[in-house]
C-alpha positions as CSV (number, residue, x, y, z in Angstrom):
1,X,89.2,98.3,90.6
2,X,91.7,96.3,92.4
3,X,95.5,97.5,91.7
4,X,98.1,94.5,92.7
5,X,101.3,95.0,94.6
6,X,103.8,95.0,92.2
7,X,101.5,97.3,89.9
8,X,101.5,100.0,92.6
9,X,105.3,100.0,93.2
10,X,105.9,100.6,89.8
11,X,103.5,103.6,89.3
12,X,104.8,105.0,92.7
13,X,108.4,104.5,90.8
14,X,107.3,106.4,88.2
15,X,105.6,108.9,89.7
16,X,108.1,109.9,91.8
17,X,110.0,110.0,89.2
18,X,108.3,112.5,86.9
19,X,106.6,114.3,89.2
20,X,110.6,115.5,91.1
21,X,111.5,115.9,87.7
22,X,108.7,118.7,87.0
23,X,109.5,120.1,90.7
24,X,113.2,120.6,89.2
25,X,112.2,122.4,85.6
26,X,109.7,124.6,87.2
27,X,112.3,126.0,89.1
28,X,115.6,125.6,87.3
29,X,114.3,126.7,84.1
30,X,114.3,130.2,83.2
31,X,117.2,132.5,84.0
32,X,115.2,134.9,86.0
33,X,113.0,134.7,89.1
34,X,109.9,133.7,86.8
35,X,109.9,130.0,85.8
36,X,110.0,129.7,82.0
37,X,106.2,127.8,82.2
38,X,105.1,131.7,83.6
39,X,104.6,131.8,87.0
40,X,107.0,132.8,89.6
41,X,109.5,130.3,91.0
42,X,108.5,129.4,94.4
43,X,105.1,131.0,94.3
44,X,103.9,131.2,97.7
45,X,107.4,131.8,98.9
46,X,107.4,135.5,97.8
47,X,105.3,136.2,101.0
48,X,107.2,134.8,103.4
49,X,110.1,135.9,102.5
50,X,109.0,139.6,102.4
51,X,107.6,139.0,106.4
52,X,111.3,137.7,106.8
53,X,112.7,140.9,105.3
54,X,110.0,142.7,107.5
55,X,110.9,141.4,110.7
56,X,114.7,141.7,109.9
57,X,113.7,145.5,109.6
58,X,111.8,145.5,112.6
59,X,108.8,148.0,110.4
60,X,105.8,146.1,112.3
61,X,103.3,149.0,110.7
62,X,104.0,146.8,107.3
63,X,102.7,143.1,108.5
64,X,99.1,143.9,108.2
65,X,99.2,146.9,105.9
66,X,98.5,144.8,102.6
67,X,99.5,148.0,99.8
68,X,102.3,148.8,101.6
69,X,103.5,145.2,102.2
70,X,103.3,144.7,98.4
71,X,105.5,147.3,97.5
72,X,108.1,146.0,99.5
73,X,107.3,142.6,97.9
74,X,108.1,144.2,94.4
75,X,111.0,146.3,95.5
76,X,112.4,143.0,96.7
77,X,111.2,140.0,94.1
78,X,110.3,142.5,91.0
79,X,109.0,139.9,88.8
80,X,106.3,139.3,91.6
81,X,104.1,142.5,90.9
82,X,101.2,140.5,89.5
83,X,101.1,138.1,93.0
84,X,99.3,139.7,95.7
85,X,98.5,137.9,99.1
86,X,96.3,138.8,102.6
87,X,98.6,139.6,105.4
88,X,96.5,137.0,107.7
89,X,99.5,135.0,109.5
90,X,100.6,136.2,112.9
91,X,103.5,138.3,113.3
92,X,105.4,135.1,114.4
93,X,105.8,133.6,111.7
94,X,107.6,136.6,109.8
95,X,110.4,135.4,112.6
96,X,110.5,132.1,110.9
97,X,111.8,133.5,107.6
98,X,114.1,136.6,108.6
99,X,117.0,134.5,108.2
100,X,115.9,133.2,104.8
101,X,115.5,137.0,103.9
102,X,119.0,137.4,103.8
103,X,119.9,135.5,101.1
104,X,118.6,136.6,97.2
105,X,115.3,135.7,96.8
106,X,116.2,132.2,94.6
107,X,118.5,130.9,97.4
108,X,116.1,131.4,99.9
109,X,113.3,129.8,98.2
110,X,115.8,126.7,97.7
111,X,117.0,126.8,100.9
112,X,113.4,126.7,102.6
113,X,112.0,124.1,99.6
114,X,115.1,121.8,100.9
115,X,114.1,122.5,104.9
116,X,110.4,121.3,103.8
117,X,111.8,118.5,102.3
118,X,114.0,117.4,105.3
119,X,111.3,118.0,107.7
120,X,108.4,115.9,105.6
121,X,111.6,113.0,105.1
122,X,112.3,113.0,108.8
123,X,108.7,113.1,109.8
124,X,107.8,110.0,107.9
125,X,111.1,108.0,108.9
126,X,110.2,108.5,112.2
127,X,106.7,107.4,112.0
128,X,108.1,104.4,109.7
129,X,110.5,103.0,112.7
130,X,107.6,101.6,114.7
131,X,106.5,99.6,111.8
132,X,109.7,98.9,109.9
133,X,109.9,95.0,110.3
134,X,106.2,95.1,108.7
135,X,107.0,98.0,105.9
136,X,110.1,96.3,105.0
137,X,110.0,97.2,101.4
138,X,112.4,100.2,101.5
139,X,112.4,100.5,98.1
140,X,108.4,101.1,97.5
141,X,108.3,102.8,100.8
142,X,110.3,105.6,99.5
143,X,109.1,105.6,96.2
144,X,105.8,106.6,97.6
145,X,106.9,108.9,99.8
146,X,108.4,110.8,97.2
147,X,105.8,109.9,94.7
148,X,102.7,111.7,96.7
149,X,101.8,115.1,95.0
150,X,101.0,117.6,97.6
151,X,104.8,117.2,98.5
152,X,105.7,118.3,95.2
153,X,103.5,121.1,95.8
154,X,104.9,121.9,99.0
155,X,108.2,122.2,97.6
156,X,107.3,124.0,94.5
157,X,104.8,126.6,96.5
158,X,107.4,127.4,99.2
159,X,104.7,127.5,101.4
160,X,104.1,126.2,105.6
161,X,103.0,123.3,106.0
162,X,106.0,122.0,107.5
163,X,105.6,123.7,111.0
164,X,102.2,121.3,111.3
165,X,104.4,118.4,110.2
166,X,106.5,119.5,112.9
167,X,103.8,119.6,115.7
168,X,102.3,116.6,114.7
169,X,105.5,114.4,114.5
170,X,106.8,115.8,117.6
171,X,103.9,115.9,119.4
172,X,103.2,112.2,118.7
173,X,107.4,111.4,119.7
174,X,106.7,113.2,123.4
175,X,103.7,111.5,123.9
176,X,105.1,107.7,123.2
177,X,107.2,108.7,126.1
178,X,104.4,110.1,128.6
179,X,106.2,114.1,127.5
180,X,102.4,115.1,127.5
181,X,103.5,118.9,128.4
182,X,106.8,118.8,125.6
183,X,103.9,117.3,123.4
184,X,101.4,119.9,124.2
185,X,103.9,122.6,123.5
186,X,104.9,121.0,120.0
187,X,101.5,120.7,119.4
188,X,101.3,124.3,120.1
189,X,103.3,125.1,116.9
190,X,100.1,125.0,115.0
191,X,99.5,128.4,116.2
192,X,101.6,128.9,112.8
193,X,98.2,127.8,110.8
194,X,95.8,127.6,113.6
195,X,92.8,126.0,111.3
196,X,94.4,123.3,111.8
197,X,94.3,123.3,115.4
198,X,90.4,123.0,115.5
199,X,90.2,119.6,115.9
200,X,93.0,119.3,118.6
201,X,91.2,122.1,120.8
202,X,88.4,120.0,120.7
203,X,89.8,116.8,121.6
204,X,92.2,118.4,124.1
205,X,89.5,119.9,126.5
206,X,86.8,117.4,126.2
207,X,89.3,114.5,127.1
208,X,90.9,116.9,129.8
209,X,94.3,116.4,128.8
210,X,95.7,119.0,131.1
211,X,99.2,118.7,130.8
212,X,98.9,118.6,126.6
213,X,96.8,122.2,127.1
214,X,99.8,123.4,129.3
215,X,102.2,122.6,127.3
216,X,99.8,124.1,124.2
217,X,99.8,127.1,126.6
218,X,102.6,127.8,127.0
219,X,104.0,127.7,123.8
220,X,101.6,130.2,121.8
221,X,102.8,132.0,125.0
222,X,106.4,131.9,123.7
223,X,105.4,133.1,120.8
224,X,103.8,135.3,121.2
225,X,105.9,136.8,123.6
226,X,108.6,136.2,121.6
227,X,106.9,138.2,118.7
228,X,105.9,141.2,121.4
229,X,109.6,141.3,122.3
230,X,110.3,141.8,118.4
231,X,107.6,143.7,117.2
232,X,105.7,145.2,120.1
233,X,102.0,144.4,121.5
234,X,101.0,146.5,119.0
235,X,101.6,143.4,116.7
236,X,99.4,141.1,117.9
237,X,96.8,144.0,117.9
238,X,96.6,144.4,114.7
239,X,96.5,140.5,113.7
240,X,93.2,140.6,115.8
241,X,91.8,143.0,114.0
242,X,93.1,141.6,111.0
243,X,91.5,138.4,111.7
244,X,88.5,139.7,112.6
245,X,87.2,141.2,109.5
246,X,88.9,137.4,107.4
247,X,84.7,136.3,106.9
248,X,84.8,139.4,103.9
249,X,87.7,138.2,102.9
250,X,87.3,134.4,102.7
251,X,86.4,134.9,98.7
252,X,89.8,136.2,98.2
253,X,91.7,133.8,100.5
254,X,90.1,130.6,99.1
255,X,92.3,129.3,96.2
256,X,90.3,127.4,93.3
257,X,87.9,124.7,94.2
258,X,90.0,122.1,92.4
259,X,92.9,122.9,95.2
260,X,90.6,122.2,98.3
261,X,90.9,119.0,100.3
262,X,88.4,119.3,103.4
263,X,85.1,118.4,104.0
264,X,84.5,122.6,102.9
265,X,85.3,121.3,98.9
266,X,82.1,118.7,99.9
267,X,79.5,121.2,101.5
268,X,80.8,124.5,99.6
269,X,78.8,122.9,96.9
270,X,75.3,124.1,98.9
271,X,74.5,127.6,99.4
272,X,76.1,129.9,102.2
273,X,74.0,129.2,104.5
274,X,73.7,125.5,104.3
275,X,77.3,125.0,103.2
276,X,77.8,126.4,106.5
277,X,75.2,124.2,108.5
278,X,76.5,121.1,106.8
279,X,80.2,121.4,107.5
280,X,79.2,122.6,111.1
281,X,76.8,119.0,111.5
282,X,79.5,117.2,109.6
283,X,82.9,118.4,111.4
284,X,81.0,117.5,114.6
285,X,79.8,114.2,113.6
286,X,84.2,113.6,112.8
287,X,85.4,115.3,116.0
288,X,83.0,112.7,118.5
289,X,84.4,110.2,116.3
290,X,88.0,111.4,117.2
291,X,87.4,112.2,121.0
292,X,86.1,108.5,121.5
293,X,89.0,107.2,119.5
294,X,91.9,109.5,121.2
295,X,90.2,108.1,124.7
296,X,90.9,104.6,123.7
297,X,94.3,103.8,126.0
298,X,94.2,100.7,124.6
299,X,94.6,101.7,121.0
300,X,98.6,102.8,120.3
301,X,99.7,106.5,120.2
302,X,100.2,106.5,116.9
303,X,97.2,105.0,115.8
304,X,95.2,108.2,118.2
305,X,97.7,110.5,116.1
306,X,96.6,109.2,112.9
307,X,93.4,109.6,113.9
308,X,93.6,113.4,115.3
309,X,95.2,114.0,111.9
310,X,93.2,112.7,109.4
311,X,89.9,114.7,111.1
312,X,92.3,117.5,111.4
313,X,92.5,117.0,107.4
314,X,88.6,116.8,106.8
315,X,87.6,119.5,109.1
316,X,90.2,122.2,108.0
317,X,88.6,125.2,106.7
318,X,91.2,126.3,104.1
319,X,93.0,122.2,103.6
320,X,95.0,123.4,99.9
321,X,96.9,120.7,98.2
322,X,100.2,121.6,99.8
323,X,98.5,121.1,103.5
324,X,97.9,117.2,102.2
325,X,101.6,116.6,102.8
326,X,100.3,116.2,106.7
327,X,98.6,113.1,105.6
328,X,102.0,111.1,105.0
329,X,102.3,110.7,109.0
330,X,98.7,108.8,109.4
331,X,99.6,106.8,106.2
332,X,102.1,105.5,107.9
333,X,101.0,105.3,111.2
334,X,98.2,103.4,111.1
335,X,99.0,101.4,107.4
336,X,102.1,99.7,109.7
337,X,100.0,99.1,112.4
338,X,97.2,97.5,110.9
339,X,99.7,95.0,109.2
340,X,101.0,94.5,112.8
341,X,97.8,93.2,113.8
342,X,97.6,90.6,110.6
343,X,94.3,92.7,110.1
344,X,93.2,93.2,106.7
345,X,95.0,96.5,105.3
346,X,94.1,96.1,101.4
347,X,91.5,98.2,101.3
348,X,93.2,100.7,103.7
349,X,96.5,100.3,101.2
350,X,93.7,100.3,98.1
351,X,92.0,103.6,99.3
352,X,95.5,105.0,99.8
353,X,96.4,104.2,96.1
354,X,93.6,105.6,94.7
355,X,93.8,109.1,97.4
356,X,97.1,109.7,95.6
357,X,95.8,109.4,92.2
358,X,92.7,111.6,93.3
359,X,95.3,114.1,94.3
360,X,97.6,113.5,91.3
361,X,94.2,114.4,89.2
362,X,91.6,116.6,91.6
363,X,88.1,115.9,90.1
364,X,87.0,119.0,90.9
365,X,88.7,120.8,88.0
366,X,86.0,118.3,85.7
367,X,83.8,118.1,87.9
368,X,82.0,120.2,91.0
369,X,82.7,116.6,93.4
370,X,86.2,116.3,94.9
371,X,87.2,112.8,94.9
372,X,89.8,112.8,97.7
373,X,87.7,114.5,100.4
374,X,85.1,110.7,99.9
375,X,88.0,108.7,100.0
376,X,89.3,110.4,102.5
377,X,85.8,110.6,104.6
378,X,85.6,106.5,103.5
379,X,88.6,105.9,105.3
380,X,88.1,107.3,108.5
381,X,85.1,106.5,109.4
382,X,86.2,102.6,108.3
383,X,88.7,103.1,110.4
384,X,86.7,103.9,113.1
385,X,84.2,101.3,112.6
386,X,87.2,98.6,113.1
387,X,88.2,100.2,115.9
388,X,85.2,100.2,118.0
389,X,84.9,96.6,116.7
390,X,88.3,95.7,118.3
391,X,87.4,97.6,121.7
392,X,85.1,94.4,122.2
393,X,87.9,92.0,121.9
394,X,90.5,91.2,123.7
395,X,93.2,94.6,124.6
396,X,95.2,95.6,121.9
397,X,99.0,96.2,122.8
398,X,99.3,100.2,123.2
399,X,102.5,101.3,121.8
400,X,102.7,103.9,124.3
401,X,100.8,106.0,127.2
């Protein structure tokens, strides 16, 4: 089904509209640290926030002791004794929130909830300036911005994702301007959730983008000699060992089925051993797609970006709802750019439509297939398909190095 123009604006209108509104009640009601619908304000948050109040105390024997981290947890946020989380980030990220930790727990949750928000607006105006005489309509624009769900979920969780929107925005900005190692080491910041740096390792050392990987290089070297400086070696000991034993532990780290976005919510479906086979044939069927794709110099930056990050998407091992807030950038990116080229966008701007309401409403809390992870598979490898078909015609103008 077909949705018209003016249709769309309107439900984006009203979607943002209700869905902020729900953000706002979730946290604001209820006059303690539990929101009055039952679970605790700023879920997700609870964690970080006791890493922060970790690393302020400088007790590194607590960031991958899970029982003892907990009762800290409780002694800090009481009403969270009933949420329990894996101590699987790296000790750098505890750094992140020490200065949130300060501040009572409510505060800080607001605080980092209105730093996500800022970060995910500035990200997406940023990739919007390229493309604003085409995506003139400021007034939709925003209204679907603010309208797509896994930002609500962002905010509402308290949780990450940010730091990718980070890499990904700045990574694209330093390479627009031929920055390749300042793009690298943006890029690096996905150190912070490295399963979502699969698909850039990849594409980074088969197209031998040397001075990306040095500036990749060296900033997972800042941090983590940042983190050693803080914590000790000892530190990043125990996150290896930590991470080492995460495949008996994957049970407990995967949220619900319904909250999964990747190609995983697809082949989990099969048993172990073929879920495993399938995501393996199906992640490298989307990575040679991305390589060929990032090796185009014709094509702009930001359409290479969009690329990177939409396979970054499908191929993420753990992609929750919240992590879907990445997929604003290559919206944008390559939506603009296709009306650029007077190409025909409506079924790019159709699949986008019905991805949000896919989100809005995962299928796979009905039913065992999620929805978004086809549309989203539809789209790229459409995408690609074009692409390649436009390599045979006449050079496209490249926006960039």
């Amino acid at each position: 089904m077909r949705i018209r123009y003016e249709d769309a604006k309107t439900h984006a209108l009203v979607l943002a509209i209700v869905g902020w509104l729900f953000v706002i009640l979730s946290v604001g009601l209820g006059s303690t640290n539990r929101s009055r619908f039952g679970p605790l304000k700023w879920t997700d948050f609870v964690h970080f926030y006791t890493l922060g109040d970790i690393a302020r105390s400088r007790d590194a024997a607590l960031l991958y002791d899970a029982n003892a981290q907990h009762v800290r947890q409780v002694a800090l946020v009481p009403e969270s004794g009933e949420n329990r989380y894996l101590p699987v980030y790296g000790p750098q990220v505890s750094l992140i929130f020490a200065p949130f930790s300060r501040a009572p727990y409510l505060v800080a949750g607001l605080l980092w909830g209105a730093v996500s928000l800022a970060i995910y607006l500035t990200a997406v105006w940023m990739a919007w300036r390229p493309s604003r005489r085409v995506l003139g309509d400021t007034v939709f624009l925003a209204a679907g911005v603010m309208a797509f769900p896994p930002l609500w979920q962002l905010v509402s969780y308290g949780q990450t994702t940010a730091v990718p929107l980070v890499a990904f925005a700045a990574g694209w900005l330093f390479s627009e301007s031929n920055r390749r190692v300042l793009a690298g080491f943006a890029l690096g910041l996905l150190a912070v959730k490295p399963q979502h740096g699969l698909v850039l390792a990849a594409v980074m050392l088969w197209s031998r983008e040397w001075r990306m990987i040095i500036g990749i290089v060296l900033s997972i070297a800042c941090q983590i000699a940042g983190a050693s400086a803080w914590f000790g070696w000892a530190a990043w000991r125990d996150y290896a060992l930590t991470i080492s034993r995460l495949p008996a532990m994957v049970s407990a780290l995967e949220p619900d089925d319904y909250k999964l976005h990747s190609l995983r919510a697809i082949t989990g479906l099969l048993p172990d051993r073929w879920d495993l086979i399938l995501w393996l044939a199906t992640s490298a069927f989307v990575v040679a797609i991305t390589i060929a794709m990032w090796r185009r110099r014709d094509l702009p930056v930001r359409i290479r970006f969009g690329v990177l990050v939409l396979s970054t998407a499908l191929v993420s091992p753990h992609l929750t709802i919240y992590d879907v807030s990445l997929l604003a950038l290559p919206v944008v990116w390559i939506g603009g750019w296709l009306l650029e080229q007077h190409a025909d966008s409506t079924w790019f701007w159709q699949r986008v439509y019905w991805l949000t309401a896919a989100l809005l409403v995962p299928t796979a809390a009905f039913v065992k297939v999620q929805l978004s992870v086809l549309i989203l598979l539809d789209v790229f490898v459409r995408l690609a398909f074009r692409l390649r078909e436009s390599a045979s015609r006449e050079p496209l103008a490249s926006g960039g190095a």
